[in-house]
N, C-alpha and C positions, 0 to 999 in steps of 0.2 A: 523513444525507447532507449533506456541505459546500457539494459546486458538484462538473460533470460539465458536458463538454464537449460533448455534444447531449443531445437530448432522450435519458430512456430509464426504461425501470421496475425495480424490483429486488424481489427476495423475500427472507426469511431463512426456512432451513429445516432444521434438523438442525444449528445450529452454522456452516453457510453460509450466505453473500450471494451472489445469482445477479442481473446488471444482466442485460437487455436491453436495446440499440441498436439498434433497428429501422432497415431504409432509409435509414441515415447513409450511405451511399456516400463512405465514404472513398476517395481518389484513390491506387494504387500509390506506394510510396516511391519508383521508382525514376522517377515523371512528377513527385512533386512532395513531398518529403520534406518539409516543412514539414507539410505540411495532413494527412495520413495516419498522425496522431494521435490519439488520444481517450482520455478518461481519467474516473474517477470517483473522486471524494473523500471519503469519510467518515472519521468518528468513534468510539471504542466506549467504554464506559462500564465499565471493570472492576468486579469484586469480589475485591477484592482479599484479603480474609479467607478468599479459599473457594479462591484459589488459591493463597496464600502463595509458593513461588518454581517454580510451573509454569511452565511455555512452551507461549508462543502461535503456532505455527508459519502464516504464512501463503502462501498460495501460490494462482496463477490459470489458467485453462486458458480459453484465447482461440480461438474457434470464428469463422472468419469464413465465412459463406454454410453451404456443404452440406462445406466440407471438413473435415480432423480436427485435435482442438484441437494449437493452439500452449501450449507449456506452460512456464511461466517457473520460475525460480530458487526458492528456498525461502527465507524471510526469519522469522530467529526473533526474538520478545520473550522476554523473560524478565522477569513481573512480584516485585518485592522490596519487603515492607512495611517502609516506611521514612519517619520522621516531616521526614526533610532530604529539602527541593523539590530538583527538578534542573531545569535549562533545558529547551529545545526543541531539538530536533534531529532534523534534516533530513537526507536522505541522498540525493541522485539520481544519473545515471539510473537505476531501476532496472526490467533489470536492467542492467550495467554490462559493458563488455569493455574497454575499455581505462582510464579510471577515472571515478571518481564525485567529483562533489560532498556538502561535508560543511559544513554553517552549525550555528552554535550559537549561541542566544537567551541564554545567559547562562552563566558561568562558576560551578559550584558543588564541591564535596565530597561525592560520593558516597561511602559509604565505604573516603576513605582515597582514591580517584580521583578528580584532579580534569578537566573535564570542561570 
């Protein structure tokens, strides 16, 4: 875990990460679009020899109180053993309807793309 916007716990179990936010009482978007956000940040630590060029598909299902989840977008990795570093890259909002932001920490050569 990097940082996460209120308190909350998380499990890993089967290949998933499940947070809990307890009692955050986020405020409607539509009283106060700013503050009726929340977010968690982590990390994952590949193996990348075990996956050679699998895909990591991620995806989250947002459950607020008793109702049924909200279910966002599909976002794939595709991990490639590759001895050329690439930058950092950033991609928000996501998920995104009219468009997204795109930063990149550095300018590399992936093969034959540069980036």
């Amino acid at each position: 875990m990097i940082s996460h916007s209120h308190n909350c716990s998380f499990t890993i179990n089967d290949g998933a990460i499940y947070w809990v936010f307890r009692n955050i009482n986020l405020p409607d978007s539509t009283a106060n679009e700013s503050e009726s956000h929340s977010y968690a940040m982590y990390s994952l630590i590949v193996d990348r020899a075990a996956l050679g060029r699998q895909e990591i598909i991620g995806q989250a299902s947002i459950i607020f109180d008793y109702e049924s989840p909200l279910v966002t977008n599909q976002v794939y990795h595709q991990v490639i053993n590759s001895s050329k570093k690439a930058g950092v890259l950033k991609i928000w909002p996501n998920p995104a309807r009219t468009g997204a932001t795109i930063t990149i920490a550095a300018r590399r050569d992936i093969n034959g793309y540069y980036i």
